[in-house]
N, C-alpha and C positions, 0 to 999 in steps of 0.2 A: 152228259155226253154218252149216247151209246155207243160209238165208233170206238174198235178194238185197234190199240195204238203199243204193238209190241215194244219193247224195251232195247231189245238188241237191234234194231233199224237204224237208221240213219234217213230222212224224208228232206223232201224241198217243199220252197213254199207254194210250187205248182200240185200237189199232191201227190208224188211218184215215193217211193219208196226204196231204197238199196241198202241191200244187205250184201258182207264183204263174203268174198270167197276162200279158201285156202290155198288155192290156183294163183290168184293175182285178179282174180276178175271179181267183177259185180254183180247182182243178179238184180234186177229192176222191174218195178211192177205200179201197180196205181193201188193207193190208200183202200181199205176199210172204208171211209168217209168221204172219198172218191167217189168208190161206185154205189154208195147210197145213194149221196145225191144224182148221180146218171141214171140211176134204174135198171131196169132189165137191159143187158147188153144184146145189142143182134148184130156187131160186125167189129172186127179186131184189124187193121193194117196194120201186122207189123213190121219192121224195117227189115233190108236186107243182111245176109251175112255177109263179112267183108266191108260193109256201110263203114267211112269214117266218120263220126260227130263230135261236133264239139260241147261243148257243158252248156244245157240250156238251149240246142238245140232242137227244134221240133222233127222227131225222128218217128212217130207211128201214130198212129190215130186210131180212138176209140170211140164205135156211134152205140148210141141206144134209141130208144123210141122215146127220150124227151131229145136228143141233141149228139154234134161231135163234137168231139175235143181230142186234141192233139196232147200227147204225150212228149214230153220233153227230156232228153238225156243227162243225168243228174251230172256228168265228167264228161271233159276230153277224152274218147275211145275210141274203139275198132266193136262190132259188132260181132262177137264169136259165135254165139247162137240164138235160134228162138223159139218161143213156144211154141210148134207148129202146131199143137193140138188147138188153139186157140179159132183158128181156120175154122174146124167144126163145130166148136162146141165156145163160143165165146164168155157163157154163164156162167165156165169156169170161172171166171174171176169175179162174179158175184157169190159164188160157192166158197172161192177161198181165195181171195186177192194175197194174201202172204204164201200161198202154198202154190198148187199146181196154176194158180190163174196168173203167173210171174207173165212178164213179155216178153225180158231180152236179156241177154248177158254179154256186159261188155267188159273187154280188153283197157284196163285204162293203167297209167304210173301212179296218180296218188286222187286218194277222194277227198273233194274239196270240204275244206275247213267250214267252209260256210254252209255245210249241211248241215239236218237241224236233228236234235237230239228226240226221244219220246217226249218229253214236257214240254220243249221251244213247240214243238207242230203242233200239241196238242192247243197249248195258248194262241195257233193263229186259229185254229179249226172252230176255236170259242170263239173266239172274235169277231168272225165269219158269220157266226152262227147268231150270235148276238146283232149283228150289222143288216141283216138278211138270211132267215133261213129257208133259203131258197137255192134255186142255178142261177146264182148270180156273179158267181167268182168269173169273172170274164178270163181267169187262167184257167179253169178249168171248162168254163161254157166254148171258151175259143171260137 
């Protein structure tokens, strides 16, 4: 598996990524093995500020030049902020999907239990990979 699957994350089984804040908030992005499989990125929607969503909500979409797919919010939150660099330059997040190519930061009370740890995501990302290694996640082809 060459997709980098940091330790301190927390992931869903959509391939979104959040990591906790010291605020109270979350900071939310899409997998390492996300945007492998999407490719070059050429367009980022991402949600507004102020946005309410609920957990598993489809709140921003990501196209590339094989496909779009909808990014979905890993909690119940409010939308505090967003990457707006992502506007110009969307390959941030094939540059560094943990780092500057984040999407959003949400306002939420608690992250759901049923987020998945570095080894739980890595054993779907196998599975996946084993199953079809292709754009075939229809969570993620959307």
């Amino acid at each position: 598996m060459s997709s980098h699957i940091p330790a301190d994350l927390r992931y869903t089984e959509s391939h979104e990524w959040v990591r906790a804040n010291d605020d109270g908030t979350v900071t939310v992005g899409i997998t390492d093995h996300a945007q492998h499989l999407l490719g070059d990125l050429v367009f980022v929607e991402i949600p507004e500020v102020g946005r309410t969503v609920a957990a598993a909500e489809s709140c921003a979409v990501i196209e590339s030049v094989k496909a779009a797919s909808d990014v979905f919010s890993p909690a119940d939150g409010v939308i505090v902020e967003v990457n707006e660099a992502l506007a110009e330059d969307p390959e941030l997040i094939n540059q560094d999907p943990y780092g500057e190519g984040w999407l959003f930061r949400l306002q939420t009370t608690a992250i759901p239990e049923t987020l998945l740890n570095a080894a739980a995501y890595e054993a779907i990302i196998v599975a996946e990979d084993e199953d079809e290694p292709s754009l075939a996640n229809p969570k993620l082809a959307g």
